[in-house]
N, CA, C and O of each residue as an XYZ file, in Angstrom:
300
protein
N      -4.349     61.448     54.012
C      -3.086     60.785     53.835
C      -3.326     59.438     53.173
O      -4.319     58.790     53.504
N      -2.385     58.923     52.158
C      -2.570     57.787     51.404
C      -1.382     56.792     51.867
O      -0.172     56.996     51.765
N      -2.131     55.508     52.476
C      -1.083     54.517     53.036
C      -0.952     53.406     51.811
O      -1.772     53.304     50.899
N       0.259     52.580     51.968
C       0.462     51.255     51.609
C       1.070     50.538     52.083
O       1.821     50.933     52.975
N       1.053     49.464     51.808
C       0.985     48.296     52.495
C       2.063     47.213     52.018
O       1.840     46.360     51.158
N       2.912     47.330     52.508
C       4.024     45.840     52.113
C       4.685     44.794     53.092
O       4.543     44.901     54.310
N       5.293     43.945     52.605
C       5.837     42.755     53.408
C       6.965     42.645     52.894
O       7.378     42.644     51.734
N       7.538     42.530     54.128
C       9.297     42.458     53.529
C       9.973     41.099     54.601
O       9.769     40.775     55.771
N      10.576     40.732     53.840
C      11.385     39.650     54.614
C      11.875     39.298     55.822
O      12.167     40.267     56.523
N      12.063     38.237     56.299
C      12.035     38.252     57.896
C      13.388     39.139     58.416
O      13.476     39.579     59.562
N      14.519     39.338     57.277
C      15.222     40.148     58.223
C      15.508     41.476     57.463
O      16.609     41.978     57.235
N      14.324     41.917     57.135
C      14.004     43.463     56.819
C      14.722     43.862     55.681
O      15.072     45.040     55.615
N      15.034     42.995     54.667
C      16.479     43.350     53.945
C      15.652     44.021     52.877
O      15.722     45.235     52.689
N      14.737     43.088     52.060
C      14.521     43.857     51.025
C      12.628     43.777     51.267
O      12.123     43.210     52.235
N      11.782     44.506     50.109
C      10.684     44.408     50.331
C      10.277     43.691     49.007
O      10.697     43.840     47.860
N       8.846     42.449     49.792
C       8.481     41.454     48.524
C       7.174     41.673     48.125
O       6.784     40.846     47.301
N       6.328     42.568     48.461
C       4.793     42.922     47.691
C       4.736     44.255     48.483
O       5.172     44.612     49.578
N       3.971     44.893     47.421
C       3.194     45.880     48.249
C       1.534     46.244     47.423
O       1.190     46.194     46.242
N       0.834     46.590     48.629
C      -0.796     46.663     48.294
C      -1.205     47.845     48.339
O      -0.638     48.444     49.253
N      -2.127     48.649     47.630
C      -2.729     49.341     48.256
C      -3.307     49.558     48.991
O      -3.443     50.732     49.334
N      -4.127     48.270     49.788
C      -5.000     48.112     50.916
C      -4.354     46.795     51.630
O      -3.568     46.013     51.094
N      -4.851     46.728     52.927
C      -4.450     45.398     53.408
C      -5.343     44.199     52.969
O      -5.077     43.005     53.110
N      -6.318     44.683     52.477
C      -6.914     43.223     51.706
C      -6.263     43.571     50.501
O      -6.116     42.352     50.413
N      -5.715     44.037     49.462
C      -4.930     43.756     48.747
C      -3.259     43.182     48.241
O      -2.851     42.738     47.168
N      -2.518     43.459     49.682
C      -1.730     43.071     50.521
C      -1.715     41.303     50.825
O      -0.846     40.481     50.533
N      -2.993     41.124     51.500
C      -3.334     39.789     52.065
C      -3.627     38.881     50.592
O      -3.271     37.705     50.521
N      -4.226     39.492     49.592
C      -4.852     38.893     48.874
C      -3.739     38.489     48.004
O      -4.012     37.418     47.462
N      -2.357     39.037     47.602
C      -1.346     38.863     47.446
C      -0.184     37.492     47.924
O       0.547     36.699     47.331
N      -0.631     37.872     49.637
C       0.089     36.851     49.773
C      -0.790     35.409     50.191
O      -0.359     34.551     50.961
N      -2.020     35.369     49.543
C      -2.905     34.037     49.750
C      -2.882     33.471     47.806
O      -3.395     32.491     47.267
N      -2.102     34.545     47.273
C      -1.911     33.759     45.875
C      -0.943     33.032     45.725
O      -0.328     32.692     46.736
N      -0.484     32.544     44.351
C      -0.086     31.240     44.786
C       1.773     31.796     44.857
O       2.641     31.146     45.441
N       2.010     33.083     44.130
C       3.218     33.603     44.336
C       3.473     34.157     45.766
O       4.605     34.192     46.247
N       2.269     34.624     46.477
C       2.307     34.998     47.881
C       2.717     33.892     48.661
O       3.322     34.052     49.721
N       2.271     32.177     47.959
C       2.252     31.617     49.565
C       3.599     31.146     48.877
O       4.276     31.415     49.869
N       4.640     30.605     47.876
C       5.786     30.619     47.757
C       6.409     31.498     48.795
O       7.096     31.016     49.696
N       6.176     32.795     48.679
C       7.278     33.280     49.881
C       6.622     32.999     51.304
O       7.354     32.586     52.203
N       5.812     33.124     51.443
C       5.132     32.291     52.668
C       6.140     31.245     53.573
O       6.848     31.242     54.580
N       5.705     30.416     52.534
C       6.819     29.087     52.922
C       8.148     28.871     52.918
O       8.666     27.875     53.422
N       8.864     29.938     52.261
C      10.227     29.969     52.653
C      10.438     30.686     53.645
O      11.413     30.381     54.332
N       9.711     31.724     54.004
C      10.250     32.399     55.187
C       9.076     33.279     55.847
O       7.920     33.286     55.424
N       9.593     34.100     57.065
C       8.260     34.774     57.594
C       8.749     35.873     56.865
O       9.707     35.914     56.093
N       7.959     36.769     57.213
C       7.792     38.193     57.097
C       6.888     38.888     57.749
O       5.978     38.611     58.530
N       7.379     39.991     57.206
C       6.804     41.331     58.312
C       5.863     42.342     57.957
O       6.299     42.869     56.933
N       5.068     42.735     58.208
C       4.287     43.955     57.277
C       3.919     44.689     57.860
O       3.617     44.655     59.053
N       3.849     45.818     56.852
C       4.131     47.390     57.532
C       2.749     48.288     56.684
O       2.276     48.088     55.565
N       2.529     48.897     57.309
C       1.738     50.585     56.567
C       2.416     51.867     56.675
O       2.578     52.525     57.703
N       2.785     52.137     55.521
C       3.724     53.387     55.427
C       2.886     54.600     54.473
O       1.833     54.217     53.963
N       3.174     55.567     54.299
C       2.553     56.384     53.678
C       3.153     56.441     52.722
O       4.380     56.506     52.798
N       2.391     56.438     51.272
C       2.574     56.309     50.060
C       3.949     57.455     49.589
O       4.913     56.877     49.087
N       4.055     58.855     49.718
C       5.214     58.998     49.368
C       6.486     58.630     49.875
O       7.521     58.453     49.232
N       6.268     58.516     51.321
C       7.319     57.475     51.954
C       7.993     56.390     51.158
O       9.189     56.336     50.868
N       7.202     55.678     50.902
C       7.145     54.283     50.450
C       8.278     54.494     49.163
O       9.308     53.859     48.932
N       7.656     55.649     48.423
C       8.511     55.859     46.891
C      10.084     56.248     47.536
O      11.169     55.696     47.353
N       9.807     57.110     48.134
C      11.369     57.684     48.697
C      12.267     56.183     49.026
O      13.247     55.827     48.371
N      11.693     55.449     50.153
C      12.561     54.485     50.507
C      12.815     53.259     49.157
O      13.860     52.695     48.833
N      11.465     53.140     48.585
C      12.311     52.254     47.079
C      13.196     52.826     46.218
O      13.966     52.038     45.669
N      13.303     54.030     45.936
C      14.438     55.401     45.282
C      15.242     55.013     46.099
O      15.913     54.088     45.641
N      15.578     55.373     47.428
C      16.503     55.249     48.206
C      17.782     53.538     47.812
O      19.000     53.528     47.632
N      16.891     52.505     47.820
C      17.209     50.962     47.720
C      17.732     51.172     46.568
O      18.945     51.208     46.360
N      16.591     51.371     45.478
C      16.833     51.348     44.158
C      18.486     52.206     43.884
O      19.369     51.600     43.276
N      18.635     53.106     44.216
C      20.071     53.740     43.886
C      21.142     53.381     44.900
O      22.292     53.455     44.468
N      20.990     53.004     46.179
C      22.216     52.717     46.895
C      21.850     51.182     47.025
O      22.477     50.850     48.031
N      21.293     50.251     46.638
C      21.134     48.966     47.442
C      21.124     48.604     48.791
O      21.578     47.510     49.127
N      20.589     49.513     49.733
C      20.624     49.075     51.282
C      19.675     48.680     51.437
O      18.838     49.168     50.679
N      19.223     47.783     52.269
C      18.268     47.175     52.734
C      16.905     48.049     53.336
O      17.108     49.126     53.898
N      15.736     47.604     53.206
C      15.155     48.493     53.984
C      15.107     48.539     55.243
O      14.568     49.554     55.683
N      15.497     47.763     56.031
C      16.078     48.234     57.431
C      16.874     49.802     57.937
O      16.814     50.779     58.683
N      17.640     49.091     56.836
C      18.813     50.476     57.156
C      18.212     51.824     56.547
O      18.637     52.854     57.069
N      17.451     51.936     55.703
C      16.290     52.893     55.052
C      15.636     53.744     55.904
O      15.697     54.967     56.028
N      14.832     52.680     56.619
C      13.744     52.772     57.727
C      14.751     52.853     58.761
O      14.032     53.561     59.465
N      15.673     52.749     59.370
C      16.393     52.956     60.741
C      16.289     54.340     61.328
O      16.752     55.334     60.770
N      15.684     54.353     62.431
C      16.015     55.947     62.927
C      17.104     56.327     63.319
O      17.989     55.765     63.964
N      16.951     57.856     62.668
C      18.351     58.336     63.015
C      18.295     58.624     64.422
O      17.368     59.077     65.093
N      19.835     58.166     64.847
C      20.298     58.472     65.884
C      20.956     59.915     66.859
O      21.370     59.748     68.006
C-alpha cells in the first residue's frame, strides 16, 4: 500500500502540502513557504493512502467542500 502525507489547516477546511514521505512532508514545512503557514496557523497532519488522497482532492476539486466534510464518516 502507498501512503501520503499532508497538512491541512487547523480547521480541516482545505489541504496545504502534501509529501510523499513524512520527511518530505516535514521538510516542506521547515521551508521557508512551510514555516509561512506555520506561523499563521496550526495544522494537522494526516497519512492517507495515495488513491484515497486523489479521490478526496477530485472530490474538493469539483464540489468545493472542505476536507473535513470529505473525510467525515458516514453516519
Amino acid at each position: 500500500m502507498s501512503y501520503q502525507y499532508v497538512a491541512v489547516d487547523v480547521t480541516r477546511s482545505s489541504i496545504l502540502l502534501v509529501g510523499e514521505t513524512l520527511q518530505d512532508l516535514n521538510k516542506q514545512l521547515l521551508s521557508e513557504k512551510g514555516q509561512q503557514i506555520v506561523q499563521q496557523q496550526a495544522i494537522w497532519m494526516y497519512r492517507i493512502e495515495s488513491a484515497t488522497l486523489v479521490k478526496i482532492q477530485q472530490v474538493i476539486a469539483t464540489t468545493g467542500v472542505s476536507f473535513a466534510r470529505v473525510t467525515q464518516p458516514a453516519n
